[in-house]
ChimeraX commands (.cxc) that place a marker at each C-alpha (Angstrom):
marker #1 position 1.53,-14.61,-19.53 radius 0.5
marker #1 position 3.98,-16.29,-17.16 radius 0.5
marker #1 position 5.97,-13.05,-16.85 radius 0.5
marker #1 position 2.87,-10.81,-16.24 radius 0.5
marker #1 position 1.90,-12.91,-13.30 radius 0.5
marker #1 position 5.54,-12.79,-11.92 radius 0.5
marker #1 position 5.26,-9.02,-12.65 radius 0.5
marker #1 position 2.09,-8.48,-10.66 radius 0.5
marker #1 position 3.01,-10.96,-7.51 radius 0.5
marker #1 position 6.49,-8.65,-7.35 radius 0.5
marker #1 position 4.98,-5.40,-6.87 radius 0.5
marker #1 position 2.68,-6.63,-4.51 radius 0.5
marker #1 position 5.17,-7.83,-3.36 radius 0.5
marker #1 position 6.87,-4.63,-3.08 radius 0.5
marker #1 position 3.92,-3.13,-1.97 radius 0.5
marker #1 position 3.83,-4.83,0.97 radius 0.5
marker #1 position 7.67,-3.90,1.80 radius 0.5
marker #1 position 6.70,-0.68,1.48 radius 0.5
marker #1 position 3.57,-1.19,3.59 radius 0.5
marker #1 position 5.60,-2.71,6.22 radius 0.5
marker #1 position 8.07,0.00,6.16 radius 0.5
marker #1 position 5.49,3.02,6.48 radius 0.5
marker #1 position 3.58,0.97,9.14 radius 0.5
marker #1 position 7.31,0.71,11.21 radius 0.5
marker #1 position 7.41,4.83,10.67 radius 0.5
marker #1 position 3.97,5.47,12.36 radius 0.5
marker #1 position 2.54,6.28,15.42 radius 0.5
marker #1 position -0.61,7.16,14.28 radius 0.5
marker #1 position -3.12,4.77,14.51 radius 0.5
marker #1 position -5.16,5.99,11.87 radius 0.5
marker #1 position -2.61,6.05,9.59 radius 0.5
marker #1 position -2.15,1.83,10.09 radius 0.5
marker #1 position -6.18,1.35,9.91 radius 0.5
marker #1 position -6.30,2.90,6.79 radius 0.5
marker #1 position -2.76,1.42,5.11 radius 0.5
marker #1 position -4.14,-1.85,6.32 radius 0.5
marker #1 position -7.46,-1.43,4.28 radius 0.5
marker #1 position -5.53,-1.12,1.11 radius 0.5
marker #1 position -7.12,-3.89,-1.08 radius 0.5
marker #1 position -4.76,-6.52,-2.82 radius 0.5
marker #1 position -6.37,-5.73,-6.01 radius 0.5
marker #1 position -5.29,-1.70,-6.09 radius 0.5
marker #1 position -1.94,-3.27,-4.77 radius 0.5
marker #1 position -1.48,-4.93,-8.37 radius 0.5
marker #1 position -2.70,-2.64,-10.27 radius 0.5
marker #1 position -0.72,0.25,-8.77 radius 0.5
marker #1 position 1.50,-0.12,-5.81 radius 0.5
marker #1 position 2.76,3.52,-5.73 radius 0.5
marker #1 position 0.08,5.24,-6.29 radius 0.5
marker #1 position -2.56,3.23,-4.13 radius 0.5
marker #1 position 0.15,3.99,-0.86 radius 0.5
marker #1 position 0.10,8.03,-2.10 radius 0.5
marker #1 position -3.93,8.14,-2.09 radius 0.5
marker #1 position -3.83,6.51,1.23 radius 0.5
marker #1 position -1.44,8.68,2.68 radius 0.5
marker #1 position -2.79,11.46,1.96 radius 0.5
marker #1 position -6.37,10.37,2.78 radius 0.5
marker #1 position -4.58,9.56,6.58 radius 0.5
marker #1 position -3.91,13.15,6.98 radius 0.5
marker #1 position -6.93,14.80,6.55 radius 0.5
marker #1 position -7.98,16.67,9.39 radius 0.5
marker #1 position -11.86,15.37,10.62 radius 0.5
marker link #1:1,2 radius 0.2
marker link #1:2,3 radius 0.2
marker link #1:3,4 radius 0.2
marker link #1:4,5 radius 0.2
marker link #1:5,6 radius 0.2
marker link #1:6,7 radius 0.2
marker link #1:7,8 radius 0.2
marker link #1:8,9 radius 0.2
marker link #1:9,10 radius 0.2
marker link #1:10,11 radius 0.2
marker link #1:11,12 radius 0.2
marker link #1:12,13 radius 0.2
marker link #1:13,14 radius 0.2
marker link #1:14,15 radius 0.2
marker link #1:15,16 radius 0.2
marker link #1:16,17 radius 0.2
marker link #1:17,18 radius 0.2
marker link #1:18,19 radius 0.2
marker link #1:19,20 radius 0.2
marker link #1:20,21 radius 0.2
marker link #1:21,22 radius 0.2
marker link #1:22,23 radius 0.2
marker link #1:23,24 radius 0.2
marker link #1:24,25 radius 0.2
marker link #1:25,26 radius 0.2
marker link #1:26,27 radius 0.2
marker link #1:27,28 radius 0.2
marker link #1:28,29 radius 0.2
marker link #1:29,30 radius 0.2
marker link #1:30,31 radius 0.2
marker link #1:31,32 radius 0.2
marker link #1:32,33 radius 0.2
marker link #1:33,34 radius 0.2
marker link #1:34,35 radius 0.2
marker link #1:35,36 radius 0.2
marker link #1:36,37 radius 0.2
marker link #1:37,38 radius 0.2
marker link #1:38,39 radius 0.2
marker link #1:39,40 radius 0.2
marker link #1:40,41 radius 0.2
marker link #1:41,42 radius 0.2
marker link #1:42,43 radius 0.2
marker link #1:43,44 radius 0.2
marker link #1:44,45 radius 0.2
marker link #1:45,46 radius 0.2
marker link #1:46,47 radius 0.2
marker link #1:47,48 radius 0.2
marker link #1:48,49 radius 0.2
marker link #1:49,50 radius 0.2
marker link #1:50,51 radius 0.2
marker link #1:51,52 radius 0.2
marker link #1:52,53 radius 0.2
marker link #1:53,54 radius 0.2
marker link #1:54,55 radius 0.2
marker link #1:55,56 radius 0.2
marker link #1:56,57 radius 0.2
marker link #1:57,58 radius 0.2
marker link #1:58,59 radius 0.2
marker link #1:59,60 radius 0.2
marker link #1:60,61 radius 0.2
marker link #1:61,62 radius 0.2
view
């Protein structure tokens, strides 16, 4: 139980790395409204694929 915890709190962890580094990338501010509105929940559950949905969602044209 101890190591699923530790599991989950590192690839939020990660997730926010990654956040940080796509955020650093972009001049779109869009894009950094809706990477920001990723929920920590979705985070632990699936890092990866939670920043793909996202990404893709931010370039949709209107």
């Amino acid at each position: 139980m101890l190591n699923e915890a530790f599991d989950a709190e590192q690839r939020v962890s990660n997730a926010f790395f990654f956040l940080d580094y796509f955020l650093s990338l972009s001049t779109d501010s869009s894009f950094k409204i809706n990477i920001l509105a990723i929920d920590t929940i979705s985070l632990t559950l699936s890092p990866s694929l939670t920043l793909i949905i996202f990404i893709n969602r931010s370039n949709k044209p209107d």
